[in-house]
DRENROTI-424709 format. One line per field, with one value per residue (C-alpha): x, y, z. Coordinates in steps of 0.5 Angstrom, whole numbers. Last residue first. Example, Ala and Ser with C-alpha at 12.3 -4.5 7.8 and 13.67 -1.06 7.14 Angstrom:
REM residues 2
c1: c(27 | 25)
c2: c(-2 | -9)
c3: c(14 | 16)
//
This chain:
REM residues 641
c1: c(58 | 54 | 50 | 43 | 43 | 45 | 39 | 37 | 36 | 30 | 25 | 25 | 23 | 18 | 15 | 7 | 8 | 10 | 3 | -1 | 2 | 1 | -7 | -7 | -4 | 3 | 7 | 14 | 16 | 21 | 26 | 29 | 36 | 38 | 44 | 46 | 51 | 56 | 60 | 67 | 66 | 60 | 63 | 68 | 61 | 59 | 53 | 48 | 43 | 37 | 31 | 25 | 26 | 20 | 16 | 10 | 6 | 0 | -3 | 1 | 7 | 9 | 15 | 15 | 21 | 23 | 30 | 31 | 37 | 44 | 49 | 56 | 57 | 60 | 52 | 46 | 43 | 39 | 36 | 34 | 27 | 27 | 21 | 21 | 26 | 25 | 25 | 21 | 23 | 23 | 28 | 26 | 30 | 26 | 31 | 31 | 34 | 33 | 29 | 30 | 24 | 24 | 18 | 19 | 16 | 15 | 12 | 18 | 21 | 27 | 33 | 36 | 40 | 42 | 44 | 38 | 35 | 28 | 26 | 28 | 33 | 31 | 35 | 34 | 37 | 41 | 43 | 40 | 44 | 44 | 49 | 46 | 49 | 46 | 43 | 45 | 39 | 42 | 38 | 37 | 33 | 32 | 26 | 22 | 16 | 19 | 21 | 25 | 25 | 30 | 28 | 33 | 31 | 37 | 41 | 43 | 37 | 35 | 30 | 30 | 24 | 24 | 20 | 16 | 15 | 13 | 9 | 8 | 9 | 16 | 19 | 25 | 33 | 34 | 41 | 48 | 54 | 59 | 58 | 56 | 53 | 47 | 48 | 42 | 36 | 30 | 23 | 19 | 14 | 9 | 5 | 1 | -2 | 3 | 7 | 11 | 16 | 19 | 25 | 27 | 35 | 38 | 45 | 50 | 55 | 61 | 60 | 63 | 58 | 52 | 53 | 50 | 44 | 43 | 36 | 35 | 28 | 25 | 19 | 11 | 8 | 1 | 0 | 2 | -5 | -9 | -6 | -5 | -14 | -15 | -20 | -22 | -17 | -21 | -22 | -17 | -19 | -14 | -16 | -17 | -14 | -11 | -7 | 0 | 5 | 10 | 12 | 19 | 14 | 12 | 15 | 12 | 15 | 13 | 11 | 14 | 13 | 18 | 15 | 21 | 19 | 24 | 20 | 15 | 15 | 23 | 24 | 25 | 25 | 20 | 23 | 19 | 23 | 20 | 23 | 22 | 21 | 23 | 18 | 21 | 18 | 24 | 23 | 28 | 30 | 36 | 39 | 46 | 48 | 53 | 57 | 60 | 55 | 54 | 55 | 50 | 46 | 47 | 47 | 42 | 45 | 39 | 41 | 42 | 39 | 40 | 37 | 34 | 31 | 30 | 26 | 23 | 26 | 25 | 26 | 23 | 27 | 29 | 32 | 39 | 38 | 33 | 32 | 29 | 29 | 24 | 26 | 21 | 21 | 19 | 13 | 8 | 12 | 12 | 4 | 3 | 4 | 7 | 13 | 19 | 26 | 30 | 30 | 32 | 37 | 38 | 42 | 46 | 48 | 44 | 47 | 53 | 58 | 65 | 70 | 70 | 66 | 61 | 60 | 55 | 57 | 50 | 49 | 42 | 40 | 34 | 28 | 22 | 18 | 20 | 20 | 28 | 31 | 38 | 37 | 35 | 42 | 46 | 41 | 37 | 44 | 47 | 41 | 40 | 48 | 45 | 39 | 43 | 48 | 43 | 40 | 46 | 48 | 50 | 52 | 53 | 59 | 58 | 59 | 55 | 50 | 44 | 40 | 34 | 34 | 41 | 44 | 51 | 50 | 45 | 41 | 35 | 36 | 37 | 31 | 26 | 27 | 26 | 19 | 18 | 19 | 15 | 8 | 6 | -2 | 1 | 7 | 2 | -3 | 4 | 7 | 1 | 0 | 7 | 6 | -1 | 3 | 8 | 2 | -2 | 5 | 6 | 9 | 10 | 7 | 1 | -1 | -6 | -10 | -17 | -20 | -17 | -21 | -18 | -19 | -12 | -10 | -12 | -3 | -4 | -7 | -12 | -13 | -19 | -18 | -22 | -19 | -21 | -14 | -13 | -8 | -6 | -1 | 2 | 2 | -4 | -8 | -7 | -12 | -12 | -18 | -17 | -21 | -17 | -23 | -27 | -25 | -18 | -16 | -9 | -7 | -2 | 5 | 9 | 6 | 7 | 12 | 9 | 2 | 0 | 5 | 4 | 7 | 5 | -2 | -1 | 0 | -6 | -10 | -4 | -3 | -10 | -10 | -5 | -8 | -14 | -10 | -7 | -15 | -17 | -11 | -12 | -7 | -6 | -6 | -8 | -7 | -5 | 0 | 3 | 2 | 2 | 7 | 8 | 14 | 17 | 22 | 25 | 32 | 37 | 32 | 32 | 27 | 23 | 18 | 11 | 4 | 8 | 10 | 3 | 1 | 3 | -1 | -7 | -5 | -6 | 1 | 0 | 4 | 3 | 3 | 8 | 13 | 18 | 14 | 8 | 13 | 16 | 8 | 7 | 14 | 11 | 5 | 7 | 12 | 8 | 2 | 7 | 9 | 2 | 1 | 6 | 5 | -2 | 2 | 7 | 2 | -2 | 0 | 0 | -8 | -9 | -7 | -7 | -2 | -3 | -10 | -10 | -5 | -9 | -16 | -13 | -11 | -18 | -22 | -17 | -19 | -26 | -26 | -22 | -27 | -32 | -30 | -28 | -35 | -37 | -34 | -36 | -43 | -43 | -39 | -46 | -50 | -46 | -46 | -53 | -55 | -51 | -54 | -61 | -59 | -56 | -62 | -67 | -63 | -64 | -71 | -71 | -68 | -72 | -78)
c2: c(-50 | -49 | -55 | -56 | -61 | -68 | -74 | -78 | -72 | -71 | -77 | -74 | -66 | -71 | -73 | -70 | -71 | -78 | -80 | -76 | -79 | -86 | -85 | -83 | -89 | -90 | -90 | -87 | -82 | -77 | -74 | -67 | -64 | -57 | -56 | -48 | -45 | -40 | -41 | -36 | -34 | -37 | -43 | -37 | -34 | -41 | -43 | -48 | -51 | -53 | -58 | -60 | -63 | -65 | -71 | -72 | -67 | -68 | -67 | -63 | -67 | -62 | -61 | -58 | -55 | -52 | -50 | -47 | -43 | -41 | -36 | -34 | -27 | -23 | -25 | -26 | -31 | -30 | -34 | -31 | -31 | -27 | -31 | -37 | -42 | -49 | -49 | -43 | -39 | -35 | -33 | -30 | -26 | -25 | -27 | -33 | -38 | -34 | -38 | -39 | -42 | -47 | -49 | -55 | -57 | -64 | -65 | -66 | -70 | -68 | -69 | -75 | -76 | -84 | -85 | -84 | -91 | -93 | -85 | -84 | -79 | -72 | -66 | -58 | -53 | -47 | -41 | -34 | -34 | -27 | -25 | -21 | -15 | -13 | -5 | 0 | 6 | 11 | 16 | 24 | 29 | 36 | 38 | 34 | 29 | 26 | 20 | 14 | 5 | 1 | -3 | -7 | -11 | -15 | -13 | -14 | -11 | -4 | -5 | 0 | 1 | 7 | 5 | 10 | 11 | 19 | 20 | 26 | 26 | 27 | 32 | 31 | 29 | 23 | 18 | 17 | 21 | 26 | 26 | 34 | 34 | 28 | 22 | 19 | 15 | 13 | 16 | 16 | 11 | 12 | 6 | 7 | 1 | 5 | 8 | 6 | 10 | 6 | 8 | 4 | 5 | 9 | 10 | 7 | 9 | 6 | 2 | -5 | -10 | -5 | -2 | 5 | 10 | 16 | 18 | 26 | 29 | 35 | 35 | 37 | 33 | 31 | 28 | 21 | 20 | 22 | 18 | 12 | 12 | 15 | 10 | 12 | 9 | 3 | 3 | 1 | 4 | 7 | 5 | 10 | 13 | 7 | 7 | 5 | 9 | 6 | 9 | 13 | 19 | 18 | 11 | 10 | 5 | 6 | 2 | -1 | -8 | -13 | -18 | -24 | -29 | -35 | -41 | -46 | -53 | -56 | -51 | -43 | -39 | -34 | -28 | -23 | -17 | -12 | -4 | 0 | 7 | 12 | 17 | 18 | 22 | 22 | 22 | 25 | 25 | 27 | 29 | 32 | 33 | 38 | 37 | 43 | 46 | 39 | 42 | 48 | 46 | 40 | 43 | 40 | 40 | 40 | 35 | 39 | 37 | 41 | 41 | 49 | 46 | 41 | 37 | 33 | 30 | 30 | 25 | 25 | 19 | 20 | 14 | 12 | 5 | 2 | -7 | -12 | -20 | -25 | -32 | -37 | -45 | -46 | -41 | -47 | -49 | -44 | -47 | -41 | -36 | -29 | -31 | -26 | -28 | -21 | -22 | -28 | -30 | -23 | -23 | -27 | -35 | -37 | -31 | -35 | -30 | -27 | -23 | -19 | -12 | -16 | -19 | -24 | -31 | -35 | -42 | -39 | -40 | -37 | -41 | -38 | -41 | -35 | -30 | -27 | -20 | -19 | -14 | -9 | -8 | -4 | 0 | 1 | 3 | 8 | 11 | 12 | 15 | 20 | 22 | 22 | 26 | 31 | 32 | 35 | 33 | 37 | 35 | 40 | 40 | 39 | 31 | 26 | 23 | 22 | 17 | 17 | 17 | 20 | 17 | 15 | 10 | 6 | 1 | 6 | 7 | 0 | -2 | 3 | 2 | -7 | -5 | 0 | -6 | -11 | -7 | -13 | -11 | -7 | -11 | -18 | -13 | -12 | -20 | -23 | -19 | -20 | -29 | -28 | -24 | -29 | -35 | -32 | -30 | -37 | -37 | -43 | -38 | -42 | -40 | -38 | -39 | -41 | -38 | -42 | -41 | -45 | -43 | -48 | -50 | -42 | -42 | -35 | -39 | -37 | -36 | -33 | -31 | -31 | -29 | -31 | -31 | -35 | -33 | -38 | -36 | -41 | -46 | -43 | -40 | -33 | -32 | -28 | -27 | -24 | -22 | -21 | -16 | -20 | -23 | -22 | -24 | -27 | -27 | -33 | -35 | -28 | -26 | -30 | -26 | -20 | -23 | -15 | -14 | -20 | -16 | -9 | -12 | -16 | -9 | -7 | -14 | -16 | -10 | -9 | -17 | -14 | -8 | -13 | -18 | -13 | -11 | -17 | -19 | -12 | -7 | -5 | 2 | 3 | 10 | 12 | 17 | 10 | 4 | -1 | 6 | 6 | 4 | 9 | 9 | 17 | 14 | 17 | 18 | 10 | 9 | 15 | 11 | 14 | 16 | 22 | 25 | 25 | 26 | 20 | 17 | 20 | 19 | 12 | 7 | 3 | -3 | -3 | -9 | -7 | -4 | -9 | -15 | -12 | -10 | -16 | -20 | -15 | -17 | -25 | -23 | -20 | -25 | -31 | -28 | -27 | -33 | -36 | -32 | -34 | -42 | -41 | -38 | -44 | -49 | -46 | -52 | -57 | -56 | -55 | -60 | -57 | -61 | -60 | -61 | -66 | -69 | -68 | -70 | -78 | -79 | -76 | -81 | -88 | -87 | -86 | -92 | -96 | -94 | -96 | -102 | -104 | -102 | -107 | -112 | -111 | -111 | -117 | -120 | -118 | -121 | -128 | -128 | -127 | -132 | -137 | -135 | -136 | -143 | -145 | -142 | -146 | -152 | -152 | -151 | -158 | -161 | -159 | -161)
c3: c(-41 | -35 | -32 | -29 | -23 | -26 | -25 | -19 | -15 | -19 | -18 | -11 | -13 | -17 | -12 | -13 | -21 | -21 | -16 | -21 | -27 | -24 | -22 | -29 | -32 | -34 | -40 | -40 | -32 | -36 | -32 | -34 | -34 | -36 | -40 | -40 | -45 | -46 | -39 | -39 | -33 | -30 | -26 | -23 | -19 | -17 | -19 | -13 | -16 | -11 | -14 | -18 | -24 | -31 | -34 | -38 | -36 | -42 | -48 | -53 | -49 | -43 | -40 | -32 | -30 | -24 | -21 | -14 | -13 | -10 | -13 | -11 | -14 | -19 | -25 | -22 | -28 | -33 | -38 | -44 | -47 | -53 | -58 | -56 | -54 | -55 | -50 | -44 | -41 | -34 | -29 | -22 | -17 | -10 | -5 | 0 | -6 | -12 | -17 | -24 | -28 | -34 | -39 | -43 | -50 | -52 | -59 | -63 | -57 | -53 | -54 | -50 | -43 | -41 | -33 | -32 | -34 | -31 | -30 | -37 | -39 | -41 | -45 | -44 | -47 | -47 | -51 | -49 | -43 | -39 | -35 | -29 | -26 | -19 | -18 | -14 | -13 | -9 | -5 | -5 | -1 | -5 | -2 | 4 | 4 | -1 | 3 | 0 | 1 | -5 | -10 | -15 | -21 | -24 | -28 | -36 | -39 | -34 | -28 | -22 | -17 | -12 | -5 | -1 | 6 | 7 | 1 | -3 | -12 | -14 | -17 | -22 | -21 | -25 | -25 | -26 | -24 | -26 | -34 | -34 | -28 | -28 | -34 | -36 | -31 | -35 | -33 | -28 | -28 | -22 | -18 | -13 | -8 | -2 | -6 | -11 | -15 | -22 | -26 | -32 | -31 | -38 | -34 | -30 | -25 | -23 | -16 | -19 | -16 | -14 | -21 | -20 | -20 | -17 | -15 | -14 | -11 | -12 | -8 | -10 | -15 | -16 | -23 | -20 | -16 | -20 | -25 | -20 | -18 | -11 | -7 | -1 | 5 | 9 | 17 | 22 | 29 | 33 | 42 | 46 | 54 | 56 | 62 | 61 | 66 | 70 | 76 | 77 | 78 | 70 | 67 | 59 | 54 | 47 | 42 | 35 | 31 | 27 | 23 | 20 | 16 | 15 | 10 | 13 | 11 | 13 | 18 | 17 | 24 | 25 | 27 | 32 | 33 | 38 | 37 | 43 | 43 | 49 | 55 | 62 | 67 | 73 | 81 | 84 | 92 | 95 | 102 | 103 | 111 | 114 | 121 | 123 | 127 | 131 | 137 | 136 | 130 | 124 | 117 | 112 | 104 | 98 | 93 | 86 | 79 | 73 | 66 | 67 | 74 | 77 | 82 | 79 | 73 | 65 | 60 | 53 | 48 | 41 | 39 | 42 | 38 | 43 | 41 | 43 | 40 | 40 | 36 | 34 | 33 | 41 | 40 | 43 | 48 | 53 | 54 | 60 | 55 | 57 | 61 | 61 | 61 | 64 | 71 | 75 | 68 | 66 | 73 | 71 | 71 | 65 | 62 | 61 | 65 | 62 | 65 | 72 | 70 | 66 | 59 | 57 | 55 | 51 | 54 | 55 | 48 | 46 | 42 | 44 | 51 | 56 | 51 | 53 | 55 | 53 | 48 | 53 | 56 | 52 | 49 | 55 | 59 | 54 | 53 | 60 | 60 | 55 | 59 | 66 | 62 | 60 | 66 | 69 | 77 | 82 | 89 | 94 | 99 | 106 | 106 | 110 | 105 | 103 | 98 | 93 | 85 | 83 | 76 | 75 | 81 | 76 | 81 | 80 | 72 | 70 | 76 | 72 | 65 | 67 | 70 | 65 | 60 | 64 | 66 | 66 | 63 | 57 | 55 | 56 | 51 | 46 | 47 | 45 | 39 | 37 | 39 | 34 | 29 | 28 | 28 | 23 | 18 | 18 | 12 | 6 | 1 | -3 | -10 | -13 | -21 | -23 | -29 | -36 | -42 | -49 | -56 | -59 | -67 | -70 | -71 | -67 | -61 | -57 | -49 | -46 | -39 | -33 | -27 | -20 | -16 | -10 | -4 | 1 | 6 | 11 | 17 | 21 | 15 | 13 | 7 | 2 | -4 | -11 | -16 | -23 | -29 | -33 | -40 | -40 | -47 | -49 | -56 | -56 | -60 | -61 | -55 | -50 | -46 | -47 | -42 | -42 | -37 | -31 | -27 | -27 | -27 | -21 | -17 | -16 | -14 | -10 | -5 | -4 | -2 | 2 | 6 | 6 | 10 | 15 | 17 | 17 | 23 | 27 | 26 | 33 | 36 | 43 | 45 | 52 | 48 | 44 | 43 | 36 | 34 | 28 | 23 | 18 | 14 | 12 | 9 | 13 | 19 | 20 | 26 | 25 | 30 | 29 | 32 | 36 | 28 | 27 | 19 | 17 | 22 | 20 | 12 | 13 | 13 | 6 | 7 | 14 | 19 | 24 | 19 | 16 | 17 | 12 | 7 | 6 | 7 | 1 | -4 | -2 | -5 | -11 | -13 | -12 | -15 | -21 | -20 | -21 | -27 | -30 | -28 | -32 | -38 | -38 | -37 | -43 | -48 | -43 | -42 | -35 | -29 | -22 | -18 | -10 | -10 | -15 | -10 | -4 | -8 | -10 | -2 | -1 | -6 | -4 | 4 | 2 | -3 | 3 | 9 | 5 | 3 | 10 | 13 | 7 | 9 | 16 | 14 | 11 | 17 | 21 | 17 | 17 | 23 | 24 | 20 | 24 | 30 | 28 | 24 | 32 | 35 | 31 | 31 | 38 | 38 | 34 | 39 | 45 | 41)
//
């Protein structure tokens, strides 16, 4: 019996092993087919494959996304969050910094008065998901480009949805499309395009935010405005002194010397935790000093996070450019301070006595700078925001009185819009590399999300320059456009708020290639270039490293597709080609070009390089087409001729 029960267990034991190997085994399978399914998911995800004969026209609209969206987060970083600033703040001059009058921009106050103001995050991405939805349209044109060889049908109007996410922008774009070629071979929908912008635009404007609710709680820059005046000797706060002569001083000198002091002294502070260098050698009356060894050091580095770690890529810098400041003393009169003089009695008749104390109401903008460094996932943004600093009684001054809210403005169509003009308005146009004037500019003027054409530009004053001279619609922070064949589009801010300002437009000149072409070489020989095949088609796009220059073409060539190229300057680039057999991606490049402005004189031609993967699976072709910016450094960069 005892055996027997033995045997039992052991068979019991055996089973139970096996069993539980089983189930490992399968665990394992498990964890393999899910690893399998997402890794292929990533690189789907990365590399969206449509049909290849409309590969070039879904990578139009995803550059025009692109462009449209990276000329709106620009926007955004330049005045606080704004692209199209609301009629109540435009209509405000305490709401605003007049930051470069010449130009008429404008950057609202995010405090300012008591008054709180800041855009929140919603309410920036919906300004730029607006920006994108109005202006794709201007963009894309019509599909030109492609209609020598598709008619392109949109069967719904674009709807587009961004999203700050913690590393980047994405934007998407439902827009349906049917695309027909003219041969009568291809009928085909497409609906689902977007791009990601490699900015981190949520966490610069979490660091902004963050730096502007500390402002108001810590009281930093009253403070730092308070001891500059207070140890200044040129400016009179308290003191005594034996002497029989009064005193005097002009508040317009102390305003004048504050200034001074502010601009001068104001770039120094420091986030504690951002990217600063404090080996950095200031000035003072007996020669240098490292800032770690200064008063800044004790004074000036401002903790606002106890993670200081965590802006470490960013900079933050503060700056007041002798912008209007409000400044009064007590007690004054007419502008002039004077102390008050005490005589001694009896014995001490001769001896006099001087006493002052003043107590200052100061009121200065200050502009906050927070630049997000570019590292190998993320691109350089830079987001600048303005307040006011406030010190009333020598004591500082933020009590709240409101909080602006952020709403939607009504819907106002670009006609109506464009037909309403008021002031005369003069742009010159001239060649940026050369400074000659030059006519027949395509002129646009922007607004906010409305786009009016003005016209051509033509000789003014008898021949005496270039340019237009016309009544334009109201707007206090305007962009005029300028394109003509042979340069590259230039932008420049306005403000038609008043009549007869003018503005210069200065355009970039570009030389265009019609003839080029494209020449492939084996990923296992790529050391050996060939023509592409019959059925092979390439679509080629230019881009403008850190500018907003674009190129796009297609070869062999169709229609009246040049490449251009920035013409009088040294010149970097990033290259993307794709080729497509009928069927499939089959190869393409990846990669930076530089051109130097002497390589194009006397070049005719452009030979771009691809690399071709062969016969392979579809695992395989996913897998070439995710490193194909690896697989191009093993062929030649694009070459002049």
């Amino acid at each position: 019996m005892s055996k027997k029960r033995g045997n039992s267990i052991l068979l019991s034991n055996s089973k139970a092993q096996v069993a539980v190997f089983i189930i490992t085994a399968l665990v394992i399978m498990l964890l393999g087919l899910l690893y399998f399914f997402y890794q292929r998911q990533a690189v789907e995800k990365e590399v969206e494959i449509v049909q290849p004969e409309i590969a070039p026209i879904k990578l139009y609209v995803d550059n025009c996304i692109k462009s449209v969206a990276e000329d709106g987060l620009e926007r955004i970083g330049l005045s606080g969050g704004y692209i199209n600033i609301p009629e109540r703040i435009n209509n405000d001059p305490r709401a605003y910094l007049l930051a470069f009058p010449a130009s008429g921009f404008k950057i609202p106050y995010w405090w300012h008065e008591g008054i709180e103001a800041i855009p929140t995050q919603d309410f920036i991405r919906q300004q730029l998901t607006e920006h994108i939805q109005n202006n794709l349209e201007n963009c894309i044109n019509k599909f030109e480009p492609f209609s020598g060889r598709f008619e392109v049908n949109e069967l719904k109007e674009a709807v587009v949805d961004v999203q700050f996410n913690d590393n980047d922008v994405s934007v998407s774009l439902k827009y349906p499309l049917e695309i027909i070629s003219k041969e009568g071979s291809l009928k085909n929908l497409i609906q689902n395009f977007g791009y990601t912008i490699p900015i981190r635009f949520k966490k610069v404007y979490e660091l902004a935010k963050l730096i502007m609710e500390r402002e108001n709680k810590d009281y930093f820059l009253e403070k730092r405005t308070i001891d500059l005046y207070s140890m200044d000797t040129d400016i009179p706060t308290t003191d005594v002194q034996a002497t029989c002569k009064a005193k005097v001083w002009q508040l317009s000198s102390i305003k004048e010397k504050l200034q001074t002091l502010l601009r001068v002294n104001l770039p120094y502070l420091r986030i504690k935790g951002t990217d600063y260098n404090p080996s950095l050698y200031v000035p003072n009356p007996g020669g240098k000093s490292v800032y770690s060894e200064t008063y800044f050091q004790q004074h000036y580095i401002w903790e606002i996070d106890k993670d200081s770690a965590k802006y470490k890529d960013m900079k933050v810098s503060f700056a007041y450019e002798n912008w209007p400041m409000q400044i009064y003393a007590r007690p004054s009169e007419n502008g002039i301070l004077r102390s008050n003089s005490q005589k001694g009695t009896d014995m001490l008749s001769f001896f006099c006595l001087h006493i002052w104390h003043f107590t200052y109401d100061i009121d200065y903008p200050v502009v906050v700078t927070v630049f997000d460094k570019e590292t190998e996932n993320n691109k350089a943004y830079q987001f600048s925001f303005a307040f006011k600093v406030a010190v009333d009684h020598n004591q500082p001054n933020r009590i709240n009185t409101g909080t602006t809210l952020f709403e939607t403005e009504p819907d106002v169509s670009s006609e109506d819009y464009c037909s309403i003009v008021q002031n005369e308005i003069t742009i010159f146009t001239a060649n940026n590399a050369t400074g000659d004037d030059i006519r027949d500019v395509n002129l646009t003027f922007v607004c906010g999300r409305f786009y009016c054409d003005m016209g051509q530009s033509n000789w003014l004053s008898f021949g005496a320059a270039a340019g237009i001279t016309k009544r334009f619609p109201y707007c206090v922070n305007g962009i005029i456009k300028g394109s003509r064949q042979g340069f590259e589009e230039a932008k420049s801010f306005i403000q038609t708020d008043v009549d007869g300002r003018s503005y210069i437009l200065t355009l970039n000149p570009v030389r265009e290639f019609q003839n080029y072409k494209v020449v492939k070489h084996s990923l296992s020989s790529p050391g050996i270039a060939e023509e592409l095949a019959p059925n092979e088609k390439a679509s080629i796009l230019v881009k403008g490293k850190n500018t907003s220059f674009e190129s796009f073409a297609v070869y062999p060539k169709e229609a009246n597709f040049p490449i251009r190229l920035a013409d009088a300057k040294d010149s970097s680039y990033e290259v993307t080609i794709y080729v497509i057999d009928g069927e499939n991606i089959v190869g393409g490049y990846i990669g930076d070009w530089k051109v130097g402005k002497d390589e194009l004189k006397g070049a005719d031609e452009i030979v771009f390089h691809v690399v071709e993967q062969g016969p392979a699976s579809d695992d395989d072709k996913f897998l070439f087409i995710s490193g194909l910016s690896s697989y191009s450094k093993n062929i030649p960069a694009p070459e002049l001729k």
